[in-house]
C-alpha positions in Angstrom: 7.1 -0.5 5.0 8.3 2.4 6.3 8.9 5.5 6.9 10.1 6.5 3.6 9.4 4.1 2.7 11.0 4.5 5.2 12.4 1.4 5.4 10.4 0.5 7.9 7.4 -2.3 7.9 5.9 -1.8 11.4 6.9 0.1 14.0 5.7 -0.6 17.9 6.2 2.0 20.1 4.6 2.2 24.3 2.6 5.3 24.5 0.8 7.3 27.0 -2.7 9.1 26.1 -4.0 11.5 27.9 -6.3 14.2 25.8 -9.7 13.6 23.9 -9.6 13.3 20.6 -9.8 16.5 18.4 -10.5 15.8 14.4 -9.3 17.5 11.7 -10.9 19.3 9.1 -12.6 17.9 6.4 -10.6 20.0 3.9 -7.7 18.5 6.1 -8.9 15.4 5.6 -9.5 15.9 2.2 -6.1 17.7 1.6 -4.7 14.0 2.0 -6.1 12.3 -0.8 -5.1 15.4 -3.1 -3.0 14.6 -6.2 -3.7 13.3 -9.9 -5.6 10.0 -10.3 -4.4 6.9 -11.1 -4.4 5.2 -14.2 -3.0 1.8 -13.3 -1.8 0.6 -9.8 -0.1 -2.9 -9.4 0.0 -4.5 -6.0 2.1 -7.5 -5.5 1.5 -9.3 -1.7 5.3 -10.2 0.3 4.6 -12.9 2.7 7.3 -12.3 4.5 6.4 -8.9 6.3 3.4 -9.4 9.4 1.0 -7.0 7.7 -1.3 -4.6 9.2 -3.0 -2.4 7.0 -3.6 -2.4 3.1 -1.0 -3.6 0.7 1.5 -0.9 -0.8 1.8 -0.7 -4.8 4.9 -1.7 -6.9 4.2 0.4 -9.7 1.2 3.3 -10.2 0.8 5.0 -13.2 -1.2 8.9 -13.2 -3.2 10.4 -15.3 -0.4 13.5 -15.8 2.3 11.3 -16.4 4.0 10.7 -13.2 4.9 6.9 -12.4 6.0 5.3 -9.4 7.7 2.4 -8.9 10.3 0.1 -7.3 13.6 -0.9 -9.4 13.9 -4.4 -7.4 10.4 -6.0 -6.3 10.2 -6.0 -2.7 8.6 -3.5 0.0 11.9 -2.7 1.6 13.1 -1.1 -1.4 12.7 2.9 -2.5 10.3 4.0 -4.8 11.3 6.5 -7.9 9.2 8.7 -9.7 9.2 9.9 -13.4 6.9 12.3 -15.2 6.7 10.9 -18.4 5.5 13.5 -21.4 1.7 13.1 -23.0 3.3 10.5 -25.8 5.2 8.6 -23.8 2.3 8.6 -21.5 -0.5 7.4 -23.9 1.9 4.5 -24.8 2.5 3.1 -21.9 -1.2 3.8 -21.3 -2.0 1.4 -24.4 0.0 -1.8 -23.0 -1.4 -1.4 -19.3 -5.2 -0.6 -20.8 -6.7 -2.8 -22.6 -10.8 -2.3 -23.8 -11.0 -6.3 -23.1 -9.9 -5.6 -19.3 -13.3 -4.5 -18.4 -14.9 -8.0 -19.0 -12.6 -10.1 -17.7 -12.9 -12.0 -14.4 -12.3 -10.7 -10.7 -10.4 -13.1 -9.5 -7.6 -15.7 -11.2 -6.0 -18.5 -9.2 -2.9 -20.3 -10.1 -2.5 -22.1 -7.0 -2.2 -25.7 -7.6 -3.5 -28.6 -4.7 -3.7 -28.6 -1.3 -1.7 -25.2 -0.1 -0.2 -26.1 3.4 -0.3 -22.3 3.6 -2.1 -18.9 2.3 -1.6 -18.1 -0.8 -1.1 -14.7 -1.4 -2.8 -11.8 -3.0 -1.8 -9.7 -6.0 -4.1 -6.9 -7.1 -4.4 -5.3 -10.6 -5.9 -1.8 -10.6 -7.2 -0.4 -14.0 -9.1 3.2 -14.3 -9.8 4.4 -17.8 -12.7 7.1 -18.6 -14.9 6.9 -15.6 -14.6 3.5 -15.8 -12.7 0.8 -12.6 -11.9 -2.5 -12.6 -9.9 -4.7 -9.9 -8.3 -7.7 -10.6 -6.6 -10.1 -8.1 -4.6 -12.8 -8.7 -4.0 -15.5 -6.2 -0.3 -17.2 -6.2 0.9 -20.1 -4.3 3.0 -18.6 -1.3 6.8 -19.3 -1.6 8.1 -21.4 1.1 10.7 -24.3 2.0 11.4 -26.1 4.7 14.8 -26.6 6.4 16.5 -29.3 7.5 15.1 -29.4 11.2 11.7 -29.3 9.4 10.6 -25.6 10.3 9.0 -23.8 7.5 10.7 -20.4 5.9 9.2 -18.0 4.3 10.8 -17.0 0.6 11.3 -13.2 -0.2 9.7 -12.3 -3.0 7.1 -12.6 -5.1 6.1 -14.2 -8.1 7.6 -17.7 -10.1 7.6 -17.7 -13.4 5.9 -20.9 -13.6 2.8 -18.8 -11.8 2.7 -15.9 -14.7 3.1 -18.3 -17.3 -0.2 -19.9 -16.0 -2.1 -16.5 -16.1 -4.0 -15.4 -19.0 -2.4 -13.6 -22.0 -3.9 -10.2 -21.6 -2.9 -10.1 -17.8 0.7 -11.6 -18.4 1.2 -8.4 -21.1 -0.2 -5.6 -18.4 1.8 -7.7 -15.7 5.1 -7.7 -17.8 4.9 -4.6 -19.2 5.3 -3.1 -15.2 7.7 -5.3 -14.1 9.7 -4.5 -17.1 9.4 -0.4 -16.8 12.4 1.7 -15.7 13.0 4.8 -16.9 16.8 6.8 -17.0 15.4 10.1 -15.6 14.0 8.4 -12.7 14.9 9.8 -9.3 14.4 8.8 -5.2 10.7 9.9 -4.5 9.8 10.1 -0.5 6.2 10.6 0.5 5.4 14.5 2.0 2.8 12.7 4.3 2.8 9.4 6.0 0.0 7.8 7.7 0.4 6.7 11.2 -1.7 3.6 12.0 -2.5 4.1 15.7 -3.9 1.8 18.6 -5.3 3.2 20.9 -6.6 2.0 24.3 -9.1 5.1 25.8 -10.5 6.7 22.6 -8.1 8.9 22.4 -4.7 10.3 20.7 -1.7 12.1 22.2 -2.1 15.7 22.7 0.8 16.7 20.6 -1.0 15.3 17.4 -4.4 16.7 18.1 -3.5 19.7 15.5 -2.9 17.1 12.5 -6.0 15.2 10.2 -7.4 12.1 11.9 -9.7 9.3 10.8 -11.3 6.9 13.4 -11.1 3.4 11.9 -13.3 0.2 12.4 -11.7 -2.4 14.3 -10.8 -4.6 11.6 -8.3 -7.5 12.7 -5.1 -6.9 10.9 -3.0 -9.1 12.7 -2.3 -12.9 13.4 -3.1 -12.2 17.6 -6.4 -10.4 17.4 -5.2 -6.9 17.3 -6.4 -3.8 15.6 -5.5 0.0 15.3 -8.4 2.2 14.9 -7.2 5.8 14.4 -5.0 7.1 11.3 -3.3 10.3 12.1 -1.9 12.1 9.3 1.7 14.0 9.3 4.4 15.7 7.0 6.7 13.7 6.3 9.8 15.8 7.6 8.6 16.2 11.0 8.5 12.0 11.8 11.2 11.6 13.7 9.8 14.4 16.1 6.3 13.5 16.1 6.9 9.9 17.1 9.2 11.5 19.9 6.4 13.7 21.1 4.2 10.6 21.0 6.7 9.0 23.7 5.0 11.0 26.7 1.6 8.9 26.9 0.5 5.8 27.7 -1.1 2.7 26.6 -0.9 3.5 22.7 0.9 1.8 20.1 1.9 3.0 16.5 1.2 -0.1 14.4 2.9 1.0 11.2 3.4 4.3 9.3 2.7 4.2 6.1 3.6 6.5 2.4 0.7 8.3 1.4 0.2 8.1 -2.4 -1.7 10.6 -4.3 -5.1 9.7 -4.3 -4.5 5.8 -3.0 -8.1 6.4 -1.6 -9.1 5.3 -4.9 -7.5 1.7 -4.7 -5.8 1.3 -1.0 -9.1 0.2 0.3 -9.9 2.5 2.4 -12.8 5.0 0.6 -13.0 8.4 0.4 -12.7 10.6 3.6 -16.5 11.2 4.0 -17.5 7.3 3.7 -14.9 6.5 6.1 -16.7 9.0 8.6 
């Protein structure tokens, strides 16, 4: 989902590479993941977008008060932000953060039977005084079939039927994100996006050598085998120019670019910049 969300999922472009690799900093690297840390982060799976790198969030709340979130629940939609004040803040903080989260299970299931397909994955991310705890919930993935038998893939994400089935505690932090919205909310656009890049010779195209870039392990994202295993790091404004730069090389391909969130090191799966390296 991309570029600005930007309204785009995944983007494949033909490349040509042609210079060795040159890494950024590690204070570049570093400077990436800056930003306040997250209190709660909700991730909600779509089965209808061919995914290639971790999950985005529907709804994070930060420690000083800024939220962001998405006013209708799917990943081609804008995000908005809202910096909330220290009592507004602690109250939302109270329905999300429970003491009882910590000691409940990893992993809740309300898929029913033999699935023909996947279900999909739903994450719940809590952070509270040093303290982190993930919980995923598995749903049924939404489908019907169509009158010549072929299988289609709903929009979407979760039945109500599925949340009723969930325990209390969950349901409430569950409910209480789906339900926030906030009048003084505005459009909020990432100031860096991450490029998810294949390439083919080890290296990256010479106009992005300048910009941070983690190697990543070839971990199969995608339904045919394939992988990307470089992320390049870029403002946000300059997109449109750096993927036109990228046009002069060969054998590449830009998977997907992808919002950075402030500190999403914390629960996008990915680590911090020195256990990556």
């Amino acid at each position: 989902m991309r570029i600005g969300r930007i309204n785009i999922w995944v983007i494949f472009l033909s490349c040509i590479i042609a210079s060795p690799l040159v890494m950024g900093s590690e204070l570049a690297i570093n400077d990436v993941y800056k930003g306040p840390k997250p209190l709660f982060v909700l991730v909600e799976d779509d089965p209808t977008i061919w995914r290639q790198a971790p999950l985005d969030p529907t709804f994070i709340v930060y420690e000083n008060g800024l939220v962001l979130y998405r006013k209708d629940p799917y990943l081609s939609t804008p995000y908005y932000f809202v910096n909330l004040d220290q009592k507004s803040l602690e109250e939302l903080k109270s329905k999300l953060i429970d003491e009882r989260i910590f000691q409940m299970e990893a992993v809740y299931s309300v898929i029913e039977g033999d699935m023909s397909f996947k279900g999909v994955r739903n994450e719940f991310h809590f952070f509270d005084q040093g303290r982190s705890k993930e919980i995923r919930v598995d749903t049924p993935t939404p489908y019907f079939f169509d009158k010549e038998n072929e299988v289609h893939f709903k929009s979407g994400f979760w039945q109500d039927k599925d949340v009723q089935r969930l325990p209390e505690l969950i349901r409430h932090v569950f409910e209480t994100a789906k339900s926030f919205k906030s009048n003084d909310a505005k459009l909020w656009k990432s100031e860096q996006l991450e490029i998810l890049y294949k390439s083919n010779s080890g290296k990256i195209p010479p106009a992005w050598e300048s910009f941070p870039c983690i190697p990543r392990p070839k971990i199969n994202f995608t339904t045919i085998g394939e992988y990307y295993n470089y992320s390049i790091y870029v403002p946000a404004k300059d997109i449109k120019k750096i993927i036109k730069e990228s046009k002069n090389s060969d054998s590449g391909r830009i998977f997907q670019i992808r919002n950075v969130y402030p500190n999403d090191s914390m629960w996008g799966g990915w680590g911090s910049p020195k256990e990556i390296k």
